[in-house]
NUFI-128943 format. One line per 10 residues: number of its first residue (from 1); for each residue x, y, z of C-alpha. Coordinates in steps of 0.02 Angstrom, whole numbers, plus 50000, padded with zeros to 5 digits. Layout:
BEGIN
NUM = X:Y:Z; ... .
***
This chain:
BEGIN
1 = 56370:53246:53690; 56446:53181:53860; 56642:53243:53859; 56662:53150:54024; 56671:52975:54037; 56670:52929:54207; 56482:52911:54254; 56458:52958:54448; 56301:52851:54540; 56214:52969:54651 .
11 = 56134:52909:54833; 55955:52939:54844; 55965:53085:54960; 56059:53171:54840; 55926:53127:54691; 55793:53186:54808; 55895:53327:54843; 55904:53367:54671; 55749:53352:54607; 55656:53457:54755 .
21 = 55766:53603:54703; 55733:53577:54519; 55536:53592:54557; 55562:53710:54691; 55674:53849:54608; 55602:53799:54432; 55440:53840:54500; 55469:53995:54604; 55540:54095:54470; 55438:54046:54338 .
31 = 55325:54094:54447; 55407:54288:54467; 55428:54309:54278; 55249:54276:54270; 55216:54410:54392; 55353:54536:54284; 55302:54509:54129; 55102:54542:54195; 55173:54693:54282; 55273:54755:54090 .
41 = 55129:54736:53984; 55034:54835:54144; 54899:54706:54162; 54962:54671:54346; 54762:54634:54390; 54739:54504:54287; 54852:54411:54400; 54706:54390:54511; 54623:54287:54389; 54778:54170:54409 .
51 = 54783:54153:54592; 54608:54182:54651; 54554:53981:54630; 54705:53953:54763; 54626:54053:54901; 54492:53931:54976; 54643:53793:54984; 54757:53903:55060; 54637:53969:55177; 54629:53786:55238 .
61 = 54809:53784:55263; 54837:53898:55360; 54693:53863:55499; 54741:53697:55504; 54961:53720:55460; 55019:53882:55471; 54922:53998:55577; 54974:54174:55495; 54811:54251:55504; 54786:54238:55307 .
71 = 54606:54292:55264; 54562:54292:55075; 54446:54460:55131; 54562:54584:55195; 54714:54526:55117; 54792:54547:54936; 54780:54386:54852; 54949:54391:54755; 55100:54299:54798; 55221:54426:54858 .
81 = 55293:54474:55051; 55116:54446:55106; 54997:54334:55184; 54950:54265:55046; 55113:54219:54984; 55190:54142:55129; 55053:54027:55133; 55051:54011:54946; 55239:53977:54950; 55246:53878:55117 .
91 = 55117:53754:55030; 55214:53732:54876; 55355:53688:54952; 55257:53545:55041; 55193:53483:54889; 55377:53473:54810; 55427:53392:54955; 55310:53265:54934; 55351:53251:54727; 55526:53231:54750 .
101 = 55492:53057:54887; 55384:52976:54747; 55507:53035:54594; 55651:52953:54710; 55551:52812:54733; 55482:52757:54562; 55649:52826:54475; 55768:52739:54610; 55849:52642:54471; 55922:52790:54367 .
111 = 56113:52826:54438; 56084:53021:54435; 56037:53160:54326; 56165:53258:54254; 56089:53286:54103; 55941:53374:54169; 56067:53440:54305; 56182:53520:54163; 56012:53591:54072; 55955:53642:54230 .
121 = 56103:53715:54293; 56110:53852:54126; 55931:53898:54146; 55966:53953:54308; 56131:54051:54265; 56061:54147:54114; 55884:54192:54205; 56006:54268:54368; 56112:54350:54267; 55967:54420:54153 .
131 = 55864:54474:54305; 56036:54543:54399; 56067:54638:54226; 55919:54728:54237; 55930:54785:54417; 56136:54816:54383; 56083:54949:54218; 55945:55022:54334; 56100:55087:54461; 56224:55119:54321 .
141 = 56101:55241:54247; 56060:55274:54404; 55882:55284:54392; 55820:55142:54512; 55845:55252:54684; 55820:55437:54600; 55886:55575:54670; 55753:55634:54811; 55643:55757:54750; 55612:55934:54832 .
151 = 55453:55855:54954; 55586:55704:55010; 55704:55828:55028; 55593:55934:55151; 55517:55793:55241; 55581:55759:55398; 55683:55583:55428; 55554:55556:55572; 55418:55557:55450; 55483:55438:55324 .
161 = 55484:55252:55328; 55611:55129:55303; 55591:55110:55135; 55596:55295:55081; 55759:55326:55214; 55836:55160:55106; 55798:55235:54943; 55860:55413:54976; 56004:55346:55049; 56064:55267:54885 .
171 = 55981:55413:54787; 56077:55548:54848; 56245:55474:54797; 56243:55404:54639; 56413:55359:54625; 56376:55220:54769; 56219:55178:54659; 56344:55156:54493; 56487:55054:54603; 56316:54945:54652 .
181 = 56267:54905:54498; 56440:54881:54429; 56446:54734:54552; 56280:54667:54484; 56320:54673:54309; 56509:54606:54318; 56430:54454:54415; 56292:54419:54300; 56421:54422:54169; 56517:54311:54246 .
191 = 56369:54182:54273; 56327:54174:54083; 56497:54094:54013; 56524:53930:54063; 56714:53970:54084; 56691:54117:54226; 56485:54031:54308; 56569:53960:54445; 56674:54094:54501; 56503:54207:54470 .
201 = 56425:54085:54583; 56558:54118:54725; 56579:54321:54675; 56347:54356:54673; 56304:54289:54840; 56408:54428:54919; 56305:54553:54788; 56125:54456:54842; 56196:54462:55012; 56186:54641:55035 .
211 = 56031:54658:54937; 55939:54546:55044; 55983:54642:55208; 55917:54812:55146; 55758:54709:55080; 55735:54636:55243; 55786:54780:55369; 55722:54909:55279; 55538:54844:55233; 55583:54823:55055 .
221 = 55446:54734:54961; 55557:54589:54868; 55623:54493:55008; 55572:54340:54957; 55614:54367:54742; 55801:54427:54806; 55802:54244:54930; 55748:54165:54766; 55878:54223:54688; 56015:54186:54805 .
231 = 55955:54002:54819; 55977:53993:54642; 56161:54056:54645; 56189:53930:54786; 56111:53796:54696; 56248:53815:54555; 56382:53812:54670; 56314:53657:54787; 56391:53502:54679; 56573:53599:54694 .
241 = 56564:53634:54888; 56680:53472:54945; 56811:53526:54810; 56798:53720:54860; 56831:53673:55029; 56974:53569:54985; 57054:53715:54888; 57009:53852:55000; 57030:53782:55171; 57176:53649:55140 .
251 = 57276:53713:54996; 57244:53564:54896; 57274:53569:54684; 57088:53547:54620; 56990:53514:54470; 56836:53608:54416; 56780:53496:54278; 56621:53406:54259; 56511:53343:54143; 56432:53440:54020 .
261 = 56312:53401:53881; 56275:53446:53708; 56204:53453:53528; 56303:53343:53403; 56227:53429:53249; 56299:53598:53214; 56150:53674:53179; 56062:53670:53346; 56233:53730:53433; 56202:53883:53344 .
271 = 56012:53924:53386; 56070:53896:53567; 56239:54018:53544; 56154:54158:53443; 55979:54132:53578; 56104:54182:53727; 56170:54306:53644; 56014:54391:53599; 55934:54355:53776; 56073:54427:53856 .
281 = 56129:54598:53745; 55965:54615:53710; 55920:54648:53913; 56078:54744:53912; 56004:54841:53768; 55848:54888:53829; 55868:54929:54009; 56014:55055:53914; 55877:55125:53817; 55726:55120:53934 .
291 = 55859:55193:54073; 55947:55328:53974; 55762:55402:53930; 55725:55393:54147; 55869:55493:54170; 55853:55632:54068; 55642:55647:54145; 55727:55624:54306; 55848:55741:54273; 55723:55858:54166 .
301 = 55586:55851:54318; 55727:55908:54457; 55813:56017:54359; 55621:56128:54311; 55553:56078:54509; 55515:56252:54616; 55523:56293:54771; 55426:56446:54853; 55436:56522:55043; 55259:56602:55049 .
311 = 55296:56783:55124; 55131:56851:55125; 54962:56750:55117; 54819:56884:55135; 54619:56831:55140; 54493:56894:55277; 54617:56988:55386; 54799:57007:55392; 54816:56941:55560; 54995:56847:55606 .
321 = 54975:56658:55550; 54931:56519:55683; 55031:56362:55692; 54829:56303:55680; 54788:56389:55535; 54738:56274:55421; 54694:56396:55265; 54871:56492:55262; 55023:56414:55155; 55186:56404:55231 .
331 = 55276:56339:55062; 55235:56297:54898; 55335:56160:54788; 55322:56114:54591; 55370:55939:54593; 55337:55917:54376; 55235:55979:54257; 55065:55946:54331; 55116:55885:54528; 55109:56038:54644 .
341 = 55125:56020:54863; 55073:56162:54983; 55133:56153:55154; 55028:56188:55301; 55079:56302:55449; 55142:56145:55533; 55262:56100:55385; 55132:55953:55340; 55127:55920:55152; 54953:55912:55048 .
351 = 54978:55845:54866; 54890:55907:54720; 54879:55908:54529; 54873:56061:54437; 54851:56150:54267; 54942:56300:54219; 54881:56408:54051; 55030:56518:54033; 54940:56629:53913; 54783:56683:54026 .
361 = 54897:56652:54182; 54786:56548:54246; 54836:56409:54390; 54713:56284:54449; 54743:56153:54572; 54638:56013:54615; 54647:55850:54692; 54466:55780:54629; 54421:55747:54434; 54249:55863:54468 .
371 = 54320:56050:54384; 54188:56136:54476; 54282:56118:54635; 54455:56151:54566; 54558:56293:54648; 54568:56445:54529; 54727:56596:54542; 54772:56721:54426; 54970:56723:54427; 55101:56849:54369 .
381 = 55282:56859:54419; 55331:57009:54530; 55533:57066:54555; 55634:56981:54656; 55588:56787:54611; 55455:56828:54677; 55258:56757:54620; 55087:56817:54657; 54931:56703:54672; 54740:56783:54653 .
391 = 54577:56690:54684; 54476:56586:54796; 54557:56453:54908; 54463:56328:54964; 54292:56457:54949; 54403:56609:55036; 54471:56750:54921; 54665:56784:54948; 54808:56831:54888; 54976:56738:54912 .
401 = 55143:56820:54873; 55292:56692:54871; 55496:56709:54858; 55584:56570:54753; 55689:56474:54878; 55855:56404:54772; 55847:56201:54789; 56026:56197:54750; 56036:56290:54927; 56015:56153:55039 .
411 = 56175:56087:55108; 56139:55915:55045; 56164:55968:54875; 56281:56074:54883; 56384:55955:54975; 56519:55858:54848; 56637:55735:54869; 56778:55731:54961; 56939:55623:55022; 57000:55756:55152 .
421 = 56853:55786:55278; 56973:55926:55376 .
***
């Protein structure tokens, strides 16, 4: 039901303007819920099945359009920051381009279309803020950047990457993580109730804003899904921009309203009341759950992780260690229950599984599913924190005695908070 009489007749740039976004952004993120919901049910292969009968098309594109360099043999044929999709994307967007002229065209006689506008408009507020949610509970329960775990914590900056330096940054204060998140969930909120959207509109850009600068300058690997989402914000705001300006930038007394549609039978206003409210505290619900059971492994896994200085590491002779000796330990970290790393004489870090019978004291590392080559050491606990390995290393008998170091040590975590830096 129309609660605006006063029908506006739109110019054909704006209907063509219209409908390329509707197929454009309508596309796009169906296309990205596909790819989550693969990725949930952990069937993210399958995708390939999807996307494969694109390639040979796309491979034409780009020799004869885009010039990227995309070849369907070397590269990963899923749309993400890739080759593949940014000539899966750039293609897309030509097509809708060319939809939206012929849709003008043929349907030049129809004034506008708020309806589908209004419809539109509510799909793309309660998929933001249901996507946003998600991400927002991940940092209130701050389990989306963990805090870095004893290897990050040894690795030096110069070997990490962008991505790692991004995520530890966030990780080791998770009070900025929680104010983060805050922001994402107060402006999702905001974009579900028709009352508060359009002030969400104005208030999540500024959110997506920052998100899309650590995507993009820190090799983050959703550059394009956190531009998607931003377009989508700005999309709700665009038929408000003249009267925004006028308010903001001249002082001028303006009106927000606009027409808005509905169902006349009360039946069908309440399947679409009690639907977003189940979409929406049902996200809230599970990312509570699913993140409240990631913080306490999180929390479990640092609070049980071990670190050991190795003090003595004795096999043919007990010569002083080389900075080339690739046999001798120089630490030795648990990261979890079955993830151990020994550190070479030059610091460099070697990642293995193990299995630990704490009834025969028996500790066997390995890296490769064939036992016969797995790493064998009797190990008993000596004063002093201290631990004692027996057996064969890598075909060499030794014997490794090792001091617990105290994690908690390290000046980043024992640093706190402070207002007063003096």
């Amino acid at each position: 039901m129309e609660k605006i009489n006063a029908i506006p007749q739109w110019k054909d740039w704006q209907k063509f303007a219209f409908r390329f976004f509707f197929l454009f952004l309508g596309f796009f993120l169906l296309n990205f819920e596909l790819v989550s919901i693969f990725i949930t049910f952990k069937i993210y292969k399958k995708l390939a099945l999807v996307y494969n009968p694109f390639r040979k098309p796309l491979l034409w594109m780009d020799r004869h359009f885009f010039h990227s360099g995309y070849d369907p043999a070397i590269h990963e044929n899923l749309p993400s920051d890739n080759h593949y999709g940014l000539v899966f994307y750039c293609s897309a967007t030509i097509v809708f381009l060319i939809i939206g002229i012929i849709w003008t065209f043929i349907d030049r006689r129809r004034p506008n279309d708020l309806k589908l506008n209004y419809w539109f408009g509510i799909y793309i507020r309660y998929l933001t803020a249901l996507i946003m949610l998600g991400y927002g509970i991940d940092k209130l329960i701050p389990t989306q950047m963990p805090y870095p775990d004893v290897t990050e914590l040894l690795k030096p900056m110069g070997d990490q990457n962008l991505f790692s330096i991004a995520w530890n940054f966030v990780g080791v204060s998770p009070g900025y993580q929680i104010f983060a998140g805050a922001c994402e969930v107060i402006g999702s909120l905001l974009l579900v109730f028709r009352r508060t959207y359009i002030f969400g509109a104005l208030f999540m850009p500024t959110v997506l804003c920052n998100v899309i600068a650590v995507n993009v300058f820190y090799n983050i690997g959703v550059k394009l899904y956190s531009t998607l989402l931003l377009a989508g914000v700005l999309f709700l705001l665009a038929p408000h921009v003249n009267t925004l300006i006028q308010f903001f930038f001249r002082n001028r007394n303006i009106s927000l309203a606009e027409h808005t549609f509905g169902f006349k039978t009360t039946w069908k206003r309440c399947v679409l009341l009690a639907l977003g409210i189940f979409l929406v505290a049902g996200t809230i619900l599970k990312n509570i759950i699913n993140d409240y059971k990631a913080y306490g492994r999180e929390t479990s896994y640092r609070r049980n992780q071990k670190l050991y200085r190795v003090d003595w590491f004795i096999s043919k002779d007990t010569m002083p260690p080389l900075l080339t000796d690739t046999l001798r330990w120089k630490k030795f970290a648990l990261v979890d229950k079955h993830s151990a790393v020994i550190y070479s004489m030059r610091d460099s870090a070697a990642f293995y599984d193990f299995d630990r019978d704490s009834v025969k004291h028996i500790f066997k590392i390995h890296d490769n599913p064939d036992s016969s080559k797995w790493d064998e050491f009797h190990y008993s606990y000596l004063v002093g924190n201290q631990m004692k390995f027996t057996g064969k290393w890598k075909g060499t008998d030794v014997q490794i005695i090792m001091k617990e170091m105290p994690i908690d040590s390290m000046i980043l975590n024992k640093e706190r908070l402070a207002f007063l830096l003096d």
